[in-house]
C-alpha positions in Angstrom: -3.7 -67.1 -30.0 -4.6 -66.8 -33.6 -5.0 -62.8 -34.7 -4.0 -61.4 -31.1 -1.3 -59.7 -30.6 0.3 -60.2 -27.3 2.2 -59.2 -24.3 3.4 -60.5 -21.1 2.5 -59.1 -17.5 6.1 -60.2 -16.6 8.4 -60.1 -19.8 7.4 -57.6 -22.5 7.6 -59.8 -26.3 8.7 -59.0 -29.2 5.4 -57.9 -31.1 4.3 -57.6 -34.8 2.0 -55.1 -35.4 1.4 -56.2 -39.3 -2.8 -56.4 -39.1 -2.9 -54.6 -35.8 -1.5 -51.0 -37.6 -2.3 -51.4 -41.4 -1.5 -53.0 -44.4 2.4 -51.8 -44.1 4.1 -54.9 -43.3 5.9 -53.0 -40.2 6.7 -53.8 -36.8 8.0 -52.9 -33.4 10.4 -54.7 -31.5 10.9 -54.4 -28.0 13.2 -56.1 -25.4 12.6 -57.0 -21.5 12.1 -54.6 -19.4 13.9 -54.9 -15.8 10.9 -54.3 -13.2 11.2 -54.4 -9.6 9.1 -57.6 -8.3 7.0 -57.5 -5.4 5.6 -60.3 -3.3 2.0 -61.5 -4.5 -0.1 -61.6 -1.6 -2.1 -64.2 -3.3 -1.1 -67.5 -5.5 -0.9 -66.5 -8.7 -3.8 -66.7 -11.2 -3.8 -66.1 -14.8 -5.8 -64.1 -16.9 -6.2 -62.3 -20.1 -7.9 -59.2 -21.4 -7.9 -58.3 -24.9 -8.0 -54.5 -25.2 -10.0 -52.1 -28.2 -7.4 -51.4 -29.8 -3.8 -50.7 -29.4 -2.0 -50.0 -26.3 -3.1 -46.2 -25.5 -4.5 -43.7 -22.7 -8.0 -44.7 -22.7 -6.5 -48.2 -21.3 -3.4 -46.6 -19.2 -5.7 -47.8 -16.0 -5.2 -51.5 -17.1 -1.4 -50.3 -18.6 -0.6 -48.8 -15.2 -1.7 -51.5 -12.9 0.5 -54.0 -15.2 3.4 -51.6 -14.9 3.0 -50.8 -11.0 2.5 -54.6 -10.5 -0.4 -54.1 -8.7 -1.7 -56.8 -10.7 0.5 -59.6 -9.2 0.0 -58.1 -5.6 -3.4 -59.0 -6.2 -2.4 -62.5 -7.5 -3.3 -62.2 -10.8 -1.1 -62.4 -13.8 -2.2 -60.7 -16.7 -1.7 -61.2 -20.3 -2.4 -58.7 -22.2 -3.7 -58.6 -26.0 -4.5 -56.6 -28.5 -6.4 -57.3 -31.4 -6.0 -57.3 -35.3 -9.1 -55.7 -35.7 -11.5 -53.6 -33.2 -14.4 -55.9 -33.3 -12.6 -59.0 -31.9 -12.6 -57.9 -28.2 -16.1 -58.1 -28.1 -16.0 -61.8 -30.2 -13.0 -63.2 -27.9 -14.1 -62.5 -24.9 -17.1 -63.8 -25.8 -16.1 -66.9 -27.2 -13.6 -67.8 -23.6 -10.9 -66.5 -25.8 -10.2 -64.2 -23.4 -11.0 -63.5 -19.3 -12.4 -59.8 -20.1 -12.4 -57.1 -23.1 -12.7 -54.0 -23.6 -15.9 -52.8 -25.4 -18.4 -49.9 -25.6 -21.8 -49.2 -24.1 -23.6 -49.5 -27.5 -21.5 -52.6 -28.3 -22.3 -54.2 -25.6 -25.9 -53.6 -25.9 -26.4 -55.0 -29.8 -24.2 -57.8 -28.4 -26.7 -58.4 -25.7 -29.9 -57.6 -28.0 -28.4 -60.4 -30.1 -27.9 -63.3 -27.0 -24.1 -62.6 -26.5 -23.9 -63.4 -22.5 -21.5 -60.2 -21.5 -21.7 -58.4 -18.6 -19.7 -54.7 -17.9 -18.1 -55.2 -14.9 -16.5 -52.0 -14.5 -15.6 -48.3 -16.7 -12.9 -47.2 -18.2 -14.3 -44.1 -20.0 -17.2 -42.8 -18.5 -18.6 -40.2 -21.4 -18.8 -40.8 -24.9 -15.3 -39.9 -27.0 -16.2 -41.0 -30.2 -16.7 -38.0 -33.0 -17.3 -36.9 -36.8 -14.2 -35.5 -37.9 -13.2 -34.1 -41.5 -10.2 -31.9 -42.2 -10.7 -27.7 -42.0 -9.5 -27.6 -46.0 -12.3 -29.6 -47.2 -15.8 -27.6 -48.4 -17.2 -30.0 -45.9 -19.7 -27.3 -43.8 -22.0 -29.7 -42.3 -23.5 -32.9 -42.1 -25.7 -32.6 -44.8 -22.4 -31.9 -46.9 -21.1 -35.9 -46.5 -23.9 -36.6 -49.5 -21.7 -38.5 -51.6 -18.5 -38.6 -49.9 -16.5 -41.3 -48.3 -16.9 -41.8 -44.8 -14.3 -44.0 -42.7 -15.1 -46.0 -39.6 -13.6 -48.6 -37.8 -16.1 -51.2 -38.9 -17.8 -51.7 -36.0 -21.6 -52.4 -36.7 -22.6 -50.7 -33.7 -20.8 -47.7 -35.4 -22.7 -48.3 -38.5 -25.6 -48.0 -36.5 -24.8 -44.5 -35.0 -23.9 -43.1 -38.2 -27.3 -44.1 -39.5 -29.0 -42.1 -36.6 -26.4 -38.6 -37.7 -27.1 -38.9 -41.0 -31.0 -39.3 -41.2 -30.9 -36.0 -38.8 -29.3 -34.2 -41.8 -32.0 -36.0 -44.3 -29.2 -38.5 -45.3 -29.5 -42.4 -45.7 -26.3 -44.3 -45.3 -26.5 -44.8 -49.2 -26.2 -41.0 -49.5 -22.6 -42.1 -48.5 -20.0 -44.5 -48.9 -18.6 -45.9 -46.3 -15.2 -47.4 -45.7 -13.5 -50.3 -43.2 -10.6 -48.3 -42.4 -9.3 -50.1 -38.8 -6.6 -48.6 -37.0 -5.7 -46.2 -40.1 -8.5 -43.0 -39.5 -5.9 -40.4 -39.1 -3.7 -41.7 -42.0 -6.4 -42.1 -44.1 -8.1 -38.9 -43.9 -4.5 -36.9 -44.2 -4.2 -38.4 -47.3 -7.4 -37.4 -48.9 -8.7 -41.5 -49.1 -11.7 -40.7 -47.3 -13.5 -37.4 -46.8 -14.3 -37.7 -43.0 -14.2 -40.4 -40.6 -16.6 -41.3 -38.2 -16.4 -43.0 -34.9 -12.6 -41.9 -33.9 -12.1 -40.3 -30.9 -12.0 -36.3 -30.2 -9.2 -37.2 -27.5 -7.0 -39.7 -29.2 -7.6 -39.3 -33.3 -8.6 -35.5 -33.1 -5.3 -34.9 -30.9 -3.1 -36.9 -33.2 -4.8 -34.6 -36.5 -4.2 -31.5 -34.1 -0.8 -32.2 -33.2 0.0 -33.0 -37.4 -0.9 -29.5 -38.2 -4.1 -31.2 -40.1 -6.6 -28.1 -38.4 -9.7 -31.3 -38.1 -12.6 -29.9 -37.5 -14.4 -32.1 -35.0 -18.1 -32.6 -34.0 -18.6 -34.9 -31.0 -21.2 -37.3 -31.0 -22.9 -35.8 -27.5 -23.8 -32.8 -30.2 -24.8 -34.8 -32.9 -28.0 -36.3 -31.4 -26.7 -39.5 -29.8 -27.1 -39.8 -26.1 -24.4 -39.9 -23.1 -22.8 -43.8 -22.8 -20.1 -45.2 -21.4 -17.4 -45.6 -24.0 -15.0 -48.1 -22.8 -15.8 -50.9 -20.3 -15.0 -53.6 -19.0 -16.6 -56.9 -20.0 -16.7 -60.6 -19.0 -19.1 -63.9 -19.6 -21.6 -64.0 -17.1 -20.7 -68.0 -15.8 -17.0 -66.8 -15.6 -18.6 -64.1 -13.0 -20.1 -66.9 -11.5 -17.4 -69.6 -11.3 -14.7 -66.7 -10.1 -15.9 -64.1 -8.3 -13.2 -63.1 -6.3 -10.9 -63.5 -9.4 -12.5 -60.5 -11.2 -13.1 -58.3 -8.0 -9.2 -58.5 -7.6 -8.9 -57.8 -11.8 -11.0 -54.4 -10.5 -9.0 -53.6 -8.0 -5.9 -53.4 -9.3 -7.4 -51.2 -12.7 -9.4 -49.2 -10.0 -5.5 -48.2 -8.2 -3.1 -48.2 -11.6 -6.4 -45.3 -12.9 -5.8 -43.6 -9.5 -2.3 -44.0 -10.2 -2.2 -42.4 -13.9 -4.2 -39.5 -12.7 -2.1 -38.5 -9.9 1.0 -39.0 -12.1 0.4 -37.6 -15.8 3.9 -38.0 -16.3 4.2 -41.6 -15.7 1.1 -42.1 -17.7 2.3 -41.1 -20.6 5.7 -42.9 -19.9 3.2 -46.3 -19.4 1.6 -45.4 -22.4 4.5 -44.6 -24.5 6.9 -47.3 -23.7 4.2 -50.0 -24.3 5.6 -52.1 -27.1 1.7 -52.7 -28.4 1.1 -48.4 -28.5 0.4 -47.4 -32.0 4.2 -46.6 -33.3 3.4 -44.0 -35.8 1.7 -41.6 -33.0 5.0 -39.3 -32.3 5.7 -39.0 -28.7 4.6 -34.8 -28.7 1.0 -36.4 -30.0 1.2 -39.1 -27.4 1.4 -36.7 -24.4 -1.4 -34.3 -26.2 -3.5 -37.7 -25.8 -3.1 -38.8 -22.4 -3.2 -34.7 -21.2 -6.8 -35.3 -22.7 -7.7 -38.7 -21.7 -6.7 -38.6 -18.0 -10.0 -36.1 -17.2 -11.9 -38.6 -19.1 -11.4 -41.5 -16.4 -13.3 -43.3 -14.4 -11.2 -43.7 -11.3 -14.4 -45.4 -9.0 -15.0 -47.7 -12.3 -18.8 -47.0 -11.4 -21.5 -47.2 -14.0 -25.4 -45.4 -14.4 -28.1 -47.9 -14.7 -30.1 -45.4 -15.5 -27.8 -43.7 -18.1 -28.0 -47.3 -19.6 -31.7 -48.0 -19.4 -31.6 -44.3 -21.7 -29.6 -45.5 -24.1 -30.8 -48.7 -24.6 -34.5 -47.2 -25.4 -33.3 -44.5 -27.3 -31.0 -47.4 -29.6 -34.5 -49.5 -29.7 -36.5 -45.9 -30.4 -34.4 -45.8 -33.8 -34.2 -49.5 -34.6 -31.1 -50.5 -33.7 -32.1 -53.7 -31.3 -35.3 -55.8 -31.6 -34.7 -56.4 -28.1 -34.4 -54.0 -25.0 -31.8 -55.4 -22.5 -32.1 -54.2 -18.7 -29.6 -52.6 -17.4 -29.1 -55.0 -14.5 -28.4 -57.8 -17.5 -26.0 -55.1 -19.1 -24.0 -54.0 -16.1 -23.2 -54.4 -12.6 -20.8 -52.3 -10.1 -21.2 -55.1 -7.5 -16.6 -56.3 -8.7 -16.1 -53.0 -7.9 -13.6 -51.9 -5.1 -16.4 -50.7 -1.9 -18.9 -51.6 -4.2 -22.6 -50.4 -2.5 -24.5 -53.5 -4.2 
């Protein structure tokens, strides 16, 4: 598949990582990995899921189930991708692409607002991770400061859109600043003085990785700059695929439902799942790595649940400062019914 990078639930690929990691040219080459096989208790069914980003701890639910095989035991075998650039998850899953992406509440609900037919079948990420971060030697004070400097993002509009909202809080427009497509490359980026903050990264995954560089970030979440609580990473699937394959996608659930349980009972494998994947972002050293998952793994969702109500907040608040013309309903947005004992 054109701009994907991918990996086998059974055989692990070599990978190229050029467009996934920067403009580097480098890659990372792994070979088969010898995994016990178990028995499926169902025929075998493919499927695919394209993931935010690369291979990391926010996705060590979906990581783990591959790696535990708790896919195939639930008949399903899983391809997994990741893309060249972080709005593609949303745009191939979308398009049939893919079977399910990864995406975020706000994402999801501009996609919606705009007629894309997705539906969040299940959490990742339960609370909001994304953050304003600039570096502690800067004469960055504030947010009122950023007039005039470069701010870095990973280009997602609904990003765009959030940063708006900060800004205007501080009396800034977002031509008070220039912003900048950066991808995958935040924390390289912002070490090397290209841009003065970046906006959007995660406290757990691109704060940890600054922290564990000796780069003393200072880092404001987004929960205290103004924007309310959201899910940040579900899971998402077309609505007729829903339809068409019910039980296909309540099996998907299950297994990400046990490999989360999995990686929070075992930190140790989780970081062994997340390190070892041939698609995890090779310039985060191993001691950053571990500083990432210790910080994800609280952040799970281990029921996969989701708050219509938390939803129906954030999509009037989004349409309060005019970032949709039109108000999804939470039962359009999201529904828990794929879920393992699911109540609906």
């Amino acid at each position: 598949m054109k701009g994907l990078l991918w990996v086998s639930a059974l055989v692990v690929a070599i990978v190229v990582l050029a467009g996934c990691g920067g403009s580097d040219g480098e890659s990372t080459v792994a070979g088969p990995r010898s995994v016990p096989q178990t028995k499926p208790k169902k025929p075998l069914r493919k499927m695919s899921i394209t993931l935010d980003g690369y291979a990391g701890p926010e996705n060590v639910g979906v990581l783990t189930a591959r790696w535990e095989k708790y896919f195939d035991e639930d008949g399903i075998e899983l391809t997994t991708y990741s893309p060249t650039e972080p709005s593609r998850a949303v745009r191939y899953t979308a398009d049939g692409t893919v079977d399910v992406g990864i995406s975020r509440e706000p994402e999801l609900v501009m996609a919606q607002s705009q007629g894309i037919p997705l539906v969040a079948i299940g959490s990742l990420v339960s609370e909001p991770t994304a953050a304003m971060i600039w570096l502690g030697k800067s004469k960055i004070k504030g947010i009122a400061d950023l007039k005039g400097k470069t701010i870095g993002f990973a280009g997602l509009p609904m990003q765009g859109e959030l940063l708006r909202s900060v800004l205007a809080q501080a009396g800034l427009s977002l031509s008070d600043v220039k912003l900048k497509d950066v991808g995958y490359n935040a924390v390289p980026t912002l070490v090397k003085g290209k841009v003065d903050a970046i906006f959007g990264a995660g406290w757990n995954l691109e704060g940890t990785q600054l922290e564990a560089l000796g780069a003393e970030p200072v880092i404001t979440r987004v929960q205290d700059l103004g924007i309310p609580p959201y899910e940040e990473f579900l899971v998402v699937a077309r609505r007729d695929r829903l339809k068409k394959e019910p039980e296909l996608f309540s099996d998907f659930m299950a297994a990400v439902s046990r490999g989360t349980a999995t990686a929070i009972e075992n930190p140790d494998l989780a970081f062994e799942v997340v390190n070892e994947d041939v698609e995890s972002d090779f310039r985060v050293s191993p001691k950053a790595r571990e500083a990432q998952v210790e910080a994800t793994l609280p952040l799970l969702s281990e029921s996969g649940e989701m708050d219509p109500a938390q939803a129906k907040r954030l999509v009037d608040w989004m349409h309060s400062e005019g970032m949709i013309k039109k108000k999804p309903s939470p039962s359009s947005l999201l529904t828990n019914r794929y879920l393992p004992q699911s109540g609906e």
